[in-house]
N, C-alpha and C positions, 0 to 999 in steps of 0.2 A: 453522492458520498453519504458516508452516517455521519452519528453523534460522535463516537470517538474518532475516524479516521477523520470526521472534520476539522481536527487539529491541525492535521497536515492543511487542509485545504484554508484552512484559518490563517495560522503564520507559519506554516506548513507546522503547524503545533499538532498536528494529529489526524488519525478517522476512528469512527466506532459505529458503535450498533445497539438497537436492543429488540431480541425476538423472543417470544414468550415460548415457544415450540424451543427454543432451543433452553431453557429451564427444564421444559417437559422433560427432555432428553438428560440432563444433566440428573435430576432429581429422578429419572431410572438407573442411572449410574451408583448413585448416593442407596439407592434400595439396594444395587443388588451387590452392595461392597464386600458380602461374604465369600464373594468366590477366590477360587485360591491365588494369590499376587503371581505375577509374572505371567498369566495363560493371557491377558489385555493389557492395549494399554488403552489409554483416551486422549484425541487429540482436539484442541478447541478451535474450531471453526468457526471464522468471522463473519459476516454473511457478507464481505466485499468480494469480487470476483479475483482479486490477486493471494488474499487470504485464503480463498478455498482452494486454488492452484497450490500453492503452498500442501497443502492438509493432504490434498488429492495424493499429489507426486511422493511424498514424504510415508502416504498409509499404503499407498502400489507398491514403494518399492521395499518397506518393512516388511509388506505380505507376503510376496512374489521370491525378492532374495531375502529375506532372513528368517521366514517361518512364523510372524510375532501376526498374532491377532489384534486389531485396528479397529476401535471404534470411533468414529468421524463423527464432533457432539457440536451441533451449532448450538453456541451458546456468547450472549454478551460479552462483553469485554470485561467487564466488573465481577460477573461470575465464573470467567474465567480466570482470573486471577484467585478467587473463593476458592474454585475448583483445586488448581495449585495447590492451594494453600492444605487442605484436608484430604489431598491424594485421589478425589474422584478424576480429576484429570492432571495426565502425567503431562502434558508439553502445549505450551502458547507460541506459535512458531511466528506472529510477526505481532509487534507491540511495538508502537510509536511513541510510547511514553506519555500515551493521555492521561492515567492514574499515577501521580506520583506518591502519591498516599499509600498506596498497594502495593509500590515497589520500593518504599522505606518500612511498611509495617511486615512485610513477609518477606524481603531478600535482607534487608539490614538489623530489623530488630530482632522476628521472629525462627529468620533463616531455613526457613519452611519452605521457599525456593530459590533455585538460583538463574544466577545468567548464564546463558550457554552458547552465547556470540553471537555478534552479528548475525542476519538473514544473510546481507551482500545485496539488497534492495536499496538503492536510492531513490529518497520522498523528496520529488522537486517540484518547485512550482512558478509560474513564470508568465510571461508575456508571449504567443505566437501568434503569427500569421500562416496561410497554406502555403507549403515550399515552392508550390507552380506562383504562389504571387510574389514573393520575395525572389524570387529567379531571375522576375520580369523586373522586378523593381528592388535594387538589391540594397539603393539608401535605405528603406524602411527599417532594416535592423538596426540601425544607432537610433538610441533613442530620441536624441536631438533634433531629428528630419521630421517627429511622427507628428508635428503640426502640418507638415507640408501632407502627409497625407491623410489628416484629418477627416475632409470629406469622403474622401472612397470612403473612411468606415463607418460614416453618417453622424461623426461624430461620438461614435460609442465605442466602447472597449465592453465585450459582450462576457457573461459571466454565466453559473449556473442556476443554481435556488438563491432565491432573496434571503435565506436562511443565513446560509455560508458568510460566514464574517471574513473578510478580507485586507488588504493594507492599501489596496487599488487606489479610495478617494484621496488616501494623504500621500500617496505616491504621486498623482495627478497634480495637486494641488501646487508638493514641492518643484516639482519638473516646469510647471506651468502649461502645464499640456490643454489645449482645446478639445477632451477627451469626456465625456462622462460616463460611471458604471452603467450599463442596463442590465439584469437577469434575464436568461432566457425563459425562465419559470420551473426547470430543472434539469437533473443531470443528463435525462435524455434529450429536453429540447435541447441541450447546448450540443452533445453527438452530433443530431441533426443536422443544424446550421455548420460543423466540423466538417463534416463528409460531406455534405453539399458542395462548401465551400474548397476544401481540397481536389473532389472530384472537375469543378470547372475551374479552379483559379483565381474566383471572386476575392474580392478586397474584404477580409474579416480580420480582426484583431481580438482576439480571447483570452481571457484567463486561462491557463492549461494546463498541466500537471502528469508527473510518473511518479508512481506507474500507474497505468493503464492500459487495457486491452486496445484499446482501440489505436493507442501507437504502431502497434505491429499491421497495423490495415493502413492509417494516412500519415506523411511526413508534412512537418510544424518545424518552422521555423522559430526559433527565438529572440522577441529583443531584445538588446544586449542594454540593461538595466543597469544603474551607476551604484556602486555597491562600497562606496566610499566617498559619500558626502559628508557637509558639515552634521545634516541634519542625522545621515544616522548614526554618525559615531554620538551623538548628543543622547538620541533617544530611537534606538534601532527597533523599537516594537511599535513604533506609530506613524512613522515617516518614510521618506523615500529610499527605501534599500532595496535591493533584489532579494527575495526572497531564502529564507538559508535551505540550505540541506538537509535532511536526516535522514538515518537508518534505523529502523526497525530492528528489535534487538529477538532473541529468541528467551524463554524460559522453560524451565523443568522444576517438578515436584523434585524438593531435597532428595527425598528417600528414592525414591526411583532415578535419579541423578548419580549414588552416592551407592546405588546394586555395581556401578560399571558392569553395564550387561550390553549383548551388542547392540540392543534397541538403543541407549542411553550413547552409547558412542555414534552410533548412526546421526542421532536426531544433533547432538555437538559437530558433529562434522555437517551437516545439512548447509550448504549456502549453493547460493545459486544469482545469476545477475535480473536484473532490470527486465531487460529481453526474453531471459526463459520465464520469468513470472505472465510477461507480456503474451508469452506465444502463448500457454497454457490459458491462461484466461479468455485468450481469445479463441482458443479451441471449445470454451464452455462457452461464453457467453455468444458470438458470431455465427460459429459453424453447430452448434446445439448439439456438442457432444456432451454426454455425462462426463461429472467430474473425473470418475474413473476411466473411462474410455479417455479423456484427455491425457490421464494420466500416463495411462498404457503408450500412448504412441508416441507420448515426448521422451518417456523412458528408454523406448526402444530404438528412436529415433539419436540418442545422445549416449552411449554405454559407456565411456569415459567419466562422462563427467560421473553417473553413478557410481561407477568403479571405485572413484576417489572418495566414495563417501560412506564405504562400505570400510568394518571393522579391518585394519590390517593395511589398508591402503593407502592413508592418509597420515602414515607417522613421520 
């Protein structure tokens, strides 16, 4: 995960990113802002694979049904917000609320963008095991048993980058679990040891997290974490809670918000769940489809769900 969406992956506080190619692109945007409004729009691209799902499916189906030109700008998270902010891009389609600075100085003070709902993306994050272990061994999911299977997991509750701030240790600590974090050393070694461990059934216990691609390939079970103890009504950001919720919210440039054009209604009506972000990603990232090629076939794959999200259909 990045710097911003590593919120989510933190107290599920967020993920982010920062690529200097995607300024590049931005700052060709910013040059060539004399051309006449409404023939583009620009959409800001995360470099996470559910983010780009997002961008993909959303710039296929502006192009394809509604005529509108799509520029796809991978750019940070912080610049994209800038972007917002001075019209070089019109739409942030999944924002977990790492900048909260960004979205009091340009939705509340400045009013330079707005919110434009929900994605329909739930950011969760958790405890699993592979579903062929929990099958076999079905106590493992209360979390009260997980000293008794302590050993299968050699003792470890496995994680990804030693980066990734977590709540793991003081979750451990309050439970009294025989558990300790290890890092796998990153996001792909933790994949790795996933699908290994899914594919034969071995004893793994992981940090884990939606969305993600890699759900639409292995099933995880979860354990069922106490989400109302003493400790964390006292102090819910350091101790043993289950981790909370969030959704990812969408934004638009005021002015291009406020044309009501059907781009602008298209991108307000844009949601979609957990699992279509899931498939789409993993049609990029798994099966090494381009974004657009991914986009094409979930599109044509689902004509309903577009349907509903086309001008006219969604009143």
């Amino acid at each position: 995960m990045r710097n911003c969406r590593r919120a989510l992956i933190s107290a599920i506080a967020v993920l982010g990113l920062t690529l200097s190619s995607g300024c590049a692109l931005l700052d060709e945007r910013v040059a060539g802002a004399g051309e006449e409004p409404g023939e583009r729009i620009a959409i800001a691209v995360p470099d996470w694979p559910g983010g780009q799902a997002n961008a993909a499916v959303a710039g296929y189906v502006l192009e394809s049904e509604l005529g509108v030109g799509v520029d796809l700008v991978p750019v940070d998270q912080a610049r994209a917000w800038d972007g917002l902010n001075d019209g070089t891009v019109q739409a942030l389609l999944e924002d977990w609320g790492g900048l909260p600075e960004k979205t009091e100085l340009y939705v509340r003070q400045k009013r330079s963008v707005v919110d434009a709902g929900e994605l329909g993306v739930t950011g969760h994050i958790g405890w699993f095991v592979p579903k062929r272990f929990s099958d076999a061994h079905p106590d493992v999911l209360d979390w009260e048993n997980l000293n008794d299977f302590a050993e299968d997991f050699n003792g470890e509750l496995l994680q990804a980058d030693a980066a990734y701030a977590t709540f793991d240790a003081a979750i451990i600590e309050e439970l009294g679990l025989d558990l300790t974090p290890v890092a796998a050393g990153s996001e792909s070694a933790l994949l790795e040891s996933i699908t290994e461990a899914s594919r034969t059934g071995a004893p793994l216990l992981t940090y884990w997290w939606q969305p993600h691609w890699l759900n639409a390939e292995v099933e995880m079970a979860e354990i069922r974490l106490p989400r109302h103890t003493l400790g964390c009504q006292s102090d819910p950001a350091t101790v043993a809670c289950a981790y909370p919720d969030l959704s990812p919210r969408k934004y638009l440039n005021a002015a291009f918000a406020q044309e009501d054009t059907p781009a602008a209604d298209f991108l307000r009506a844009f949601e979609w769940s957990t699992d279509d972000q899931n498939e789409v990603a993993r049609l990029i990232e798994a099966e090494g489809l381009s974004p657009g090629a991914a986009a094409e076939r979930w599109v044509t794959d689902n004509p309903e769900a577009v349907a509903g999200w086309l001008p006219g259909q969604h009143d």
